[in-house]
Backbone as JSON, one array per atom type, in Angstrom:
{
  "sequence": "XXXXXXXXXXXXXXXXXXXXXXXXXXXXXXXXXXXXXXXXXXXXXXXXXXXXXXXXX",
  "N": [[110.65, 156.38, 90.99], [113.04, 156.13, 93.43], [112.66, 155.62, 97.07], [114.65, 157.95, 99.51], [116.67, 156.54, 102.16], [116.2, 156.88, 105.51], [119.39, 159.05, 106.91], [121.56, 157.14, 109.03], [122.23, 158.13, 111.34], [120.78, 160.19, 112.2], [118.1, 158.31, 112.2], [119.31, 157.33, 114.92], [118.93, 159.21, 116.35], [116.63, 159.08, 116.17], [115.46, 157.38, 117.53], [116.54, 157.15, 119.71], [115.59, 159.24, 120.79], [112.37, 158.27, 120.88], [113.13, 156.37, 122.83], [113.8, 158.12, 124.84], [111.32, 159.17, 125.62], [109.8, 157.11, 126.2], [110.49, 155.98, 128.43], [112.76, 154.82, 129.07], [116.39, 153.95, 130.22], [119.39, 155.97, 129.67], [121.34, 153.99, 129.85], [120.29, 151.18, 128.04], [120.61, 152.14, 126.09], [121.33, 151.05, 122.58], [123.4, 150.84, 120.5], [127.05, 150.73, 119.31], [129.04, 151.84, 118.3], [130.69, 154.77, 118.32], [129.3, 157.49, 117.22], [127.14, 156.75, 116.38], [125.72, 156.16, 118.72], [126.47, 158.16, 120.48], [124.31, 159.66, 119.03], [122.13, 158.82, 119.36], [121.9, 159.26, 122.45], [122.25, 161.74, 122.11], [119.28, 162.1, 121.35], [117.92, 160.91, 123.46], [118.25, 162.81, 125.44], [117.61, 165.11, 124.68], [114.73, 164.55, 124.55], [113.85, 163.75, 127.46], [114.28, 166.15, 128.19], [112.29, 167.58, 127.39], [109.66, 165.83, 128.18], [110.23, 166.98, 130.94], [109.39, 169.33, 130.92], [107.01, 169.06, 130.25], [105.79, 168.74, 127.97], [105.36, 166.36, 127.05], [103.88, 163.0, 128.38]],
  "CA": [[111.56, 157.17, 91.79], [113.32, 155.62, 94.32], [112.78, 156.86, 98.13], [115.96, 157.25, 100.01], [116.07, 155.75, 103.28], [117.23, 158.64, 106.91], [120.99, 158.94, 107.35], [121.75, 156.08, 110.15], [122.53, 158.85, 112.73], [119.13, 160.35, 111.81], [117.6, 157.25, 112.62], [119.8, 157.16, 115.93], [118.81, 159.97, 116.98], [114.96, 159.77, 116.71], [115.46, 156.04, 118.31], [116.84, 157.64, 121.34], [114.35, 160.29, 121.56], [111.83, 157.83, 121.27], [113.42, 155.47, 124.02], [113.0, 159.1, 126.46], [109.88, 159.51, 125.79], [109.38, 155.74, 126.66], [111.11, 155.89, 129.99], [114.01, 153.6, 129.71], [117.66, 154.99, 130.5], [120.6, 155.77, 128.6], [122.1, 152.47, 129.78], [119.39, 150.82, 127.02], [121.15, 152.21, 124.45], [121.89, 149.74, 121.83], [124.52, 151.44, 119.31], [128.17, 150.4, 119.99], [129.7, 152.52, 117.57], [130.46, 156.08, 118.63], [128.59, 158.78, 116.68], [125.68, 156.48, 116.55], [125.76, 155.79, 120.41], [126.28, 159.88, 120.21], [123.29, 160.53, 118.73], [120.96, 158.65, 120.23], [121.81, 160.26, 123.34], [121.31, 163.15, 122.17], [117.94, 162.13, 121.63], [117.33, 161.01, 124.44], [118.55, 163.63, 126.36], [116.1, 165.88, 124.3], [113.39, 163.6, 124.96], [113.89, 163.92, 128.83], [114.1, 167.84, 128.65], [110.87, 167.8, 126.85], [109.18, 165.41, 129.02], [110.67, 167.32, 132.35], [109.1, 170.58, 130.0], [105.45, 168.78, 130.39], [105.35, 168.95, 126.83], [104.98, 164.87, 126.92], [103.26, 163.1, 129.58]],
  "C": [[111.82, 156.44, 93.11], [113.14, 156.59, 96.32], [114.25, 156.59, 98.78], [115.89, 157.3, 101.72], [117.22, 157.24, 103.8], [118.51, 157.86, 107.11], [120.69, 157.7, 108.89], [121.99, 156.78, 111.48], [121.43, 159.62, 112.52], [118.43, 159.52, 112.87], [118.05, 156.91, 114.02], [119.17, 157.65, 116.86], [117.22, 160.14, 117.34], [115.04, 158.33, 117.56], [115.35, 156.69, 119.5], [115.83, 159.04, 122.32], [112.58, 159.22, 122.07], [111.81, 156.72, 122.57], [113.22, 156.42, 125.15], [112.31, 158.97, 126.47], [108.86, 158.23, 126.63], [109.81, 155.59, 128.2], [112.5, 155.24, 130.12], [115.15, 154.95, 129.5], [118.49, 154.73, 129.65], [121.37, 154.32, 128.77], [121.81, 151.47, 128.6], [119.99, 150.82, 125.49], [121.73, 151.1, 123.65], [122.84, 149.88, 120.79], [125.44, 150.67, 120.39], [129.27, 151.68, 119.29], [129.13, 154.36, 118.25], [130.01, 157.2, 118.41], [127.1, 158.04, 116.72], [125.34, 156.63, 118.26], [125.6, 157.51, 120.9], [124.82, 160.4, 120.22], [122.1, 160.13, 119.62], [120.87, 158.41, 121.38], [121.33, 161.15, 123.79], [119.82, 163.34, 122.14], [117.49, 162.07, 122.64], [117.46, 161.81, 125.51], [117.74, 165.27, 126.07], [114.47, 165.67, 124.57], [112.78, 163.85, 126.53], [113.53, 165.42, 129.19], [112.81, 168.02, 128.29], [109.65, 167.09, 127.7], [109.05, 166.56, 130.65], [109.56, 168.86, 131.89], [107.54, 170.53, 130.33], [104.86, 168.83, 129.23], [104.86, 167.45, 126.62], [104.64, 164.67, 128.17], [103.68, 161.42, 129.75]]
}
């Protein structure tokens, strides 16, 4: 059985959460393309709220 690999905006999106959690800024981002570049935003802009939250340290 084959496994099947996370949607590419999936994968965007936990990138960018993991780049909040890491500290660096949206500037960092490395997508060029616009829904990817999108998402892992959005991560990181989840990442940050969660951090700011004290849920990460």
């Amino acid at each position: 059985m084959k496994r099947q690999k996370r949607d590419k905006l999936g994968r965007a999106h936990a990138n960018g959460y993991q780049a909040g959690l890491g500290g660096k800024t949206k500037e960092q981002c490395p997508y060029q393309s616009v829904n990817a570049k999108s998402q892992w935003l959005g991560g990181w802009r989840d990442a940050i709220s969660d951090r700011n939250l004290g849920l990460f340290k």
